[in-house]
C-alpha positions in Angstrom: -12.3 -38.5 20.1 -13.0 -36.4 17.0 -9.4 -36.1 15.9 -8.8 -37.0 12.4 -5.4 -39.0 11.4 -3.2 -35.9 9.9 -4.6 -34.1 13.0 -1.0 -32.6 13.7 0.1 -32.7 9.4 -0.4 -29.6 7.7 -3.4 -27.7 7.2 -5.8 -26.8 5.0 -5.3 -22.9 4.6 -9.0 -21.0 4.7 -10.0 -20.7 1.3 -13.7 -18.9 1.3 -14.4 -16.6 4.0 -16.8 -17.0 7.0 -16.9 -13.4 8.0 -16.9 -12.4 4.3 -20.4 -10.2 5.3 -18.2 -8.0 7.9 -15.5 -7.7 5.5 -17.8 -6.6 2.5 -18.7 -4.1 5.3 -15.3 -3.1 6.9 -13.0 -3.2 4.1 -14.0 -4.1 0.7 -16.7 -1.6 0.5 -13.7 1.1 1.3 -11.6 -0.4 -1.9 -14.1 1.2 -4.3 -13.0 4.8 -6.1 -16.1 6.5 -5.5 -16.2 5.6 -1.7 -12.7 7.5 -1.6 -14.0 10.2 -3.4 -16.6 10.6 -1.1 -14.9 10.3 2.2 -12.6 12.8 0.9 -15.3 15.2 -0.4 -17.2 15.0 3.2 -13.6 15.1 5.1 -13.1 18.4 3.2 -16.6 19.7 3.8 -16.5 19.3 7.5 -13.1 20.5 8.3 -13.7 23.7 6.6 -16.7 24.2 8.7 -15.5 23.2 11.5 -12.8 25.8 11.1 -15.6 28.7 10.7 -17.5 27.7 13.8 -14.3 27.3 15.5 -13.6 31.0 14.5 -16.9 32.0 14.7 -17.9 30.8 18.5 -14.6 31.9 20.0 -14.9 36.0 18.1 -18.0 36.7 16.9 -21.2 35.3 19.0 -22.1 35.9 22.3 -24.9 34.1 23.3 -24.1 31.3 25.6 -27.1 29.0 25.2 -26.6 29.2 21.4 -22.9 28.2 21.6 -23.2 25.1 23.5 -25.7 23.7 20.9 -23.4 24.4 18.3 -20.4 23.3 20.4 -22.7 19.8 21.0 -22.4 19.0 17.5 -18.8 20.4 16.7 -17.8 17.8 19.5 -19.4 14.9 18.1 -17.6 15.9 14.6 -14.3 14.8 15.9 -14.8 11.0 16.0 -16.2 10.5 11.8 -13.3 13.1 10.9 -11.0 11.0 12.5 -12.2 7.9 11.2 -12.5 9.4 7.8 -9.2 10.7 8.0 -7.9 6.8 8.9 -9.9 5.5 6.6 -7.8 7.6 3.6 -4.5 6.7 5.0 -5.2 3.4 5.4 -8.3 1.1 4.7 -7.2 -2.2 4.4 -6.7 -2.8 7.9 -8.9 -5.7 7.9 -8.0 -6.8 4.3 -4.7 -9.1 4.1 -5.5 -11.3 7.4 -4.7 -13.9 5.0 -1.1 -12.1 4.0 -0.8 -11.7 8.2 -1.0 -15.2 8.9 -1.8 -18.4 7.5 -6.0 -18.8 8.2 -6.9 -22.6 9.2 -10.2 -23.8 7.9 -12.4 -23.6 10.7 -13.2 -27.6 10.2 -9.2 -28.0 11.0 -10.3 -29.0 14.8 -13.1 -31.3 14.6 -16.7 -31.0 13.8 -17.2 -29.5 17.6 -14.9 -26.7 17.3 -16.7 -26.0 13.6 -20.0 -25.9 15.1 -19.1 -23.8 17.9 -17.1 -21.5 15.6 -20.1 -21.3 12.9 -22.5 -20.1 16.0 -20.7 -17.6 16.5 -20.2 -16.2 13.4 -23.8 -16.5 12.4 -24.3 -14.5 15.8 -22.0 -11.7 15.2 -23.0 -11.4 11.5 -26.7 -10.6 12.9 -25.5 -8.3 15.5 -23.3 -6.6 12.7 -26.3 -6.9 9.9 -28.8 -4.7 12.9 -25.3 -2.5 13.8 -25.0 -1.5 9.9 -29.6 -1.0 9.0 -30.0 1.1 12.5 -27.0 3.1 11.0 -28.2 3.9 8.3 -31.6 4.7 9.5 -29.5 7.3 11.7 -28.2 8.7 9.0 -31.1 9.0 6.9 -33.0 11.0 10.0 -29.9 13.3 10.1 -29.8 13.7 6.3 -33.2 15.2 7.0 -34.0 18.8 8.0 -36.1 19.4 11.3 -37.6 21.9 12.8 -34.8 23.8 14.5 -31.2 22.6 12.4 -30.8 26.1 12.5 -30.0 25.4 16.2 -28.0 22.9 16.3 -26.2 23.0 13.1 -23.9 25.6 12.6 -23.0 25.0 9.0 -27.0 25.5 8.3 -27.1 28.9 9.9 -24.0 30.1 8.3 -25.5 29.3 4.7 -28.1 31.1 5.8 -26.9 34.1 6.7 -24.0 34.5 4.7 -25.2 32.9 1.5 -29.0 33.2 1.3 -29.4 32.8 -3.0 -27.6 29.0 -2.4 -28.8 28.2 0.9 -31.2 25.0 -0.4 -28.4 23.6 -2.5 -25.5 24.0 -0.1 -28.1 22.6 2.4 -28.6 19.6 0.5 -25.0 19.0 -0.1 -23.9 19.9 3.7 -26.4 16.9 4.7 -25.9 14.6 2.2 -22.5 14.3 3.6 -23.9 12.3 6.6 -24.3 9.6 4.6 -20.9 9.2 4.6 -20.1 10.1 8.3 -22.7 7.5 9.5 -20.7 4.9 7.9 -17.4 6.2 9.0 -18.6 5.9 12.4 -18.9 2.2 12.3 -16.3 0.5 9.6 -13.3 0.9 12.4 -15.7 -1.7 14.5 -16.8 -3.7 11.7 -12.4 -3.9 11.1 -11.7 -4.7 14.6 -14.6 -7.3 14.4 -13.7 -8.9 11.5 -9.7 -9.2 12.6 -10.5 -10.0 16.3 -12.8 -12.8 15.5 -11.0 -14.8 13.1 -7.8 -14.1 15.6 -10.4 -15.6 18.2 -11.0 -18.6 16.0 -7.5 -19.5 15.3 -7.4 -19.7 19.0 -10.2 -22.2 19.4 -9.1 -24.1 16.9 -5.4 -24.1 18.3 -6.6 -25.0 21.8 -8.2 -28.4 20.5 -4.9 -29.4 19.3 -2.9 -28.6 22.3 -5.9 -30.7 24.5 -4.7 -33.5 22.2 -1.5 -32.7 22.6 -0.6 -36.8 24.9 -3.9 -38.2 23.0 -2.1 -40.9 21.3 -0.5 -44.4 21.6 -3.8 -45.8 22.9 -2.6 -49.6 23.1 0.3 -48.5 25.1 -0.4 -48.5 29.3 -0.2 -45.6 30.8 3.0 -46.7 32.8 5.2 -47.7 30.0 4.2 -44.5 28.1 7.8 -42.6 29.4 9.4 -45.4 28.2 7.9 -45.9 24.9 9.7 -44.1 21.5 7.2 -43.9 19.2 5.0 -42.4 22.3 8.1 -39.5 22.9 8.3 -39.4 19.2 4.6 -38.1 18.7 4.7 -36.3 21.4 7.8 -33.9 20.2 6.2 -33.8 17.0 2.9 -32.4 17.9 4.6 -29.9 20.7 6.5 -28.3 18.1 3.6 -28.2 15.7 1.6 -26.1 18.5 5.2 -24.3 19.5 5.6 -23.6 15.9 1.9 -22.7 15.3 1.9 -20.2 18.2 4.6 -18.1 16.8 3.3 -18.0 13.8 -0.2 -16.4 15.3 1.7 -13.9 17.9 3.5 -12.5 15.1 0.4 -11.7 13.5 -0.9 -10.5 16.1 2.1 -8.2 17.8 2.1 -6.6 14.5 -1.6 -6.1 14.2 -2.1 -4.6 18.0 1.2 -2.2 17.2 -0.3 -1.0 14.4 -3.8 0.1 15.9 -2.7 0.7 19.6 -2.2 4.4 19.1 -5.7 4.4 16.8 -7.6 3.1 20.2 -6.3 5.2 22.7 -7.4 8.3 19.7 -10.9 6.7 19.3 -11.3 6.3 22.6 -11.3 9.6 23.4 -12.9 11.1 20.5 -15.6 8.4 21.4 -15.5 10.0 25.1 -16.1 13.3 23.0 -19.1 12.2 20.6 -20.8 10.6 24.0 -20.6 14.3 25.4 -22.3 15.7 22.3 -25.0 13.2 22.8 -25.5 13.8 26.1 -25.6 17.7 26.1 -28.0 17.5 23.4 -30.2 15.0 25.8 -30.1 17.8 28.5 -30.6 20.9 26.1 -34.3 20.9 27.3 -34.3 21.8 23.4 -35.5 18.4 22.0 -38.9 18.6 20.3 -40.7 15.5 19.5 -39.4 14.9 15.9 -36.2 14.7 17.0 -36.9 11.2 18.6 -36.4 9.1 16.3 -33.1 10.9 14.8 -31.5 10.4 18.8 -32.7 7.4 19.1 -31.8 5.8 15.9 -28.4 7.6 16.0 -28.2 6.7 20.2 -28.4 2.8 19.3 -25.9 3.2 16.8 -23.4 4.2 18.5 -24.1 1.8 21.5 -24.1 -1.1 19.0 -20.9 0.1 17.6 -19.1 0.6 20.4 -20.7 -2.6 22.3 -19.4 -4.6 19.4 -15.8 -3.6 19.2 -15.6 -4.0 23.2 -17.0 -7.0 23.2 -14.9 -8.3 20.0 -12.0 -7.4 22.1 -12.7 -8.7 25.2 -13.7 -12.5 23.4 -10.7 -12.4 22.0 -8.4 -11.4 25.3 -10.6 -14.4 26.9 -10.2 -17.0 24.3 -6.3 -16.4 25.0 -6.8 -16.8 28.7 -8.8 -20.1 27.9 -5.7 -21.3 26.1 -3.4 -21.5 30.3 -6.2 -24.0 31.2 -6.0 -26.0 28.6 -2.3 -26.1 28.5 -2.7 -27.2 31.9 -4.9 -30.1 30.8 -2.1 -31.7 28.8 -0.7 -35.1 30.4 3.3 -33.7 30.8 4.2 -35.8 33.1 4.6 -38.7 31.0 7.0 -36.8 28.7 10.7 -37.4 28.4 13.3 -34.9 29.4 13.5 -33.6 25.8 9.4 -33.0 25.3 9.0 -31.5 29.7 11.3 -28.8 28.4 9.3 -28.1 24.9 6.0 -28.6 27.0 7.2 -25.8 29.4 8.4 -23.9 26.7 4.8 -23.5 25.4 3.0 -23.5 28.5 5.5 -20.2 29.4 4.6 -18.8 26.3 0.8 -18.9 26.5 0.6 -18.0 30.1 2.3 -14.8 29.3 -0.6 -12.1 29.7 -1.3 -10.5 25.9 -4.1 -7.8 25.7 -5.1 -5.5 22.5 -3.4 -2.6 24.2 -4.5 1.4 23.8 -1.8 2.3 26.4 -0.1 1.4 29.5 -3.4 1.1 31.7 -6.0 0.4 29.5 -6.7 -2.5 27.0 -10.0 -3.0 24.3 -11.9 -5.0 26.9 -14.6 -4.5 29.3 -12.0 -2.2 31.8 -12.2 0.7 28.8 -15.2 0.4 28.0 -16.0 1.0 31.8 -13.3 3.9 31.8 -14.8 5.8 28.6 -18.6 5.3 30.2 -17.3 6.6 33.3 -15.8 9.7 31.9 -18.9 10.3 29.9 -21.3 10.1 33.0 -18.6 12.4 34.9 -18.8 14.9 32.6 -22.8 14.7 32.2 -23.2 14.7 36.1 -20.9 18.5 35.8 -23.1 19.9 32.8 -26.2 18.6 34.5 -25.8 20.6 37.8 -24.5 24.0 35.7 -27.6 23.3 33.8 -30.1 23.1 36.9 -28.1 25.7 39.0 -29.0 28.3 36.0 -31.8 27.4 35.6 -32.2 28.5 39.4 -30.8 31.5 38.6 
């Protein structure tokens, strides 16, 4: 049994950090001035822009075909100015986990538990490291003129027409701007990564203490164990270590889930929206070949992205089911009167069903995920048969 002596004493509080890579990327990077400055510069850019087209597509232009490319792209604007917006208000989501609740080394269960948990974080630091390069490679092919921007890119035709002298600089400026919308795009995920996992590992390491839980008093048999003090004695204490530790983590945890839940159920539909864009631009018919690699590259972006922050939420919503096994593992029926009642007590407490809510139906897990690719698909399948019917016509 790989339980160390002070297994159930206090514990070491987390003193490095083993995600420190996906908080580099999901919150310290945002504590810099200039980041800020830029954010706010592209948030300023866009919205204006935005605006025009918005004023422009609804008075001025007629031609249908024209409008829907435009529209493709003013639809997949909403999600980075929402996140950029966030990100201003508030980018430390991510940054005082340590202030939330106190962070157990991740050697605090055992050398299994540590290996396990250091697997993991070496793979999600790789899946994050490939998230963050293909990212950027997006953003570099969309910081890039092609052949027909004019098209697509409304801000690029207004220059055009309405400021031909300035057109290259404003150009220049307009797309340098995706620099910082590419990154937008993916530091919410990299936050709810970074919070989710170490909430996930907190869990593991919590479960290993609750398995040994009736682990002790091995010279005593099993029989005389209801009998025995120091047995009952141990026992109390280490129930109300995991009671005590338990609290401590759903506090954190309430807190953190009411403080995002009305951010998911936003980015979920603005992520609906930017999956639209995509799509109508895949069934424009208006792709030429060097626009590849800027779909593609921007197509397994957002995949990544959003794969991640599902799957980051889902672990985590698993881990906590894990937890009612285990519980049920524990030997209660050797307890006393006094420890049945704090052993129920806990067992009632994890069995209660917690999810990282976005609203009364929908949680971050695999169901919304579903929902938000359903929706998507729904609204391709409608565009795709207006599209072939006039065509027809």
């Amino acid at each position: 049994m790989d339980v160390a002596d002070n297994y159930f004493s206090s514990k070491t509080i987390m003193r490095g950090d083993c995600l420190k890579l996906i908080r580099f990327l999901g919150s310290d990077l945002l504590q810099f001035k200039i980041t800020k400055i830029c954010f706010l510069i592209t948030l300023l850019v866009h919205v204006v822009m935005d605006l025009i087209q918005i004023y422009f597509l609804s008075s001025v232009h007629d031609n249908s075909s024209q409008i829907v490319l435009y529209t493709s792209v003013l639809l997949g604007n909403f999600y980075p100015m929402l996140a950029i917006a966030l990100l201003l208000d508030d980018s430390k989501l991510a940054a005082h986990i340590k202030d939330d609740l106190d962070v157990w080394e991740i050697d605090s269960a055992g050398k299994k538990v540590e290996r396990k948990i250091r697997q993991g974080v070496k793979y999600m630091t790789i899946y994050i490291v490939i998230t963050f390069l293909t990212t950027v490679c997006g953003t570099v092919l969309f910081a890039i003129n092609l052949s027909h921007d004019l098209e697509w890119f409304f801000a690029l035709r207004f220059f055009k027409d309405y400021f031909p002298g300035q057109y290259t600089i404003l150009t220049v400026l307009y797309k340098t701007t995706f620099i910082c919308i590419g990154y937008s795009m993916t530091v919410h995920a990299f936050q709810i990564i970074y919070y989710t996992q170490h909430l996930r590992y907190q869990i593991m390491l919590l479960n290993e203490h609750i398995l040994n839980i009736s682990n002790c008093c091995p010279d005593v048999k099993e029989d005389e164990l209801f009998y025995d003090k120091k047995y009952q004695t141990t026992i109390e204490d280490r129930l109300k270590f995991c009671i005590k530790r338990w609290n401590e983590y759903l506090l954190a945890y309430n807190d953190k889930v009411s403080a995002v839940k009305h951010q998911l159920i936003v980015f979920s539909l603005a992520g609906w929206l930017l999956g639209i864009s995509f799509a109508i631009v895949m069934l424009s018919g208006k792709l030429t070949p060097d626009y590849y690699p800027r779909q593609a590259m921007a197509g397994l972006a957002a995949v990544l992205t959003f794969c991640g922050a599902i799957e980051a939420g889902q672990s985590t919503e698993t881990q906590m089911e894990e937890m009612a096994f285990v519980v049920n593992e524990v030997k209660w029926y050797n307890f006393d009167k006094n420890n049945k009642k704090l052993y129920f007590i806990l067992a009632m407490n994890i069995m209660t069903e917690r999810k990282i809510q976005c609203s009364e139906n929908y949680s971050l897990n695999y169901n919304l995920g579903l929902a938000i690719v359903r929706g998507i698909y729904s609204i391709v399948t409608v565009f795709a048969n207006m599209n072939s019917r006039s065509k027809l016509t």
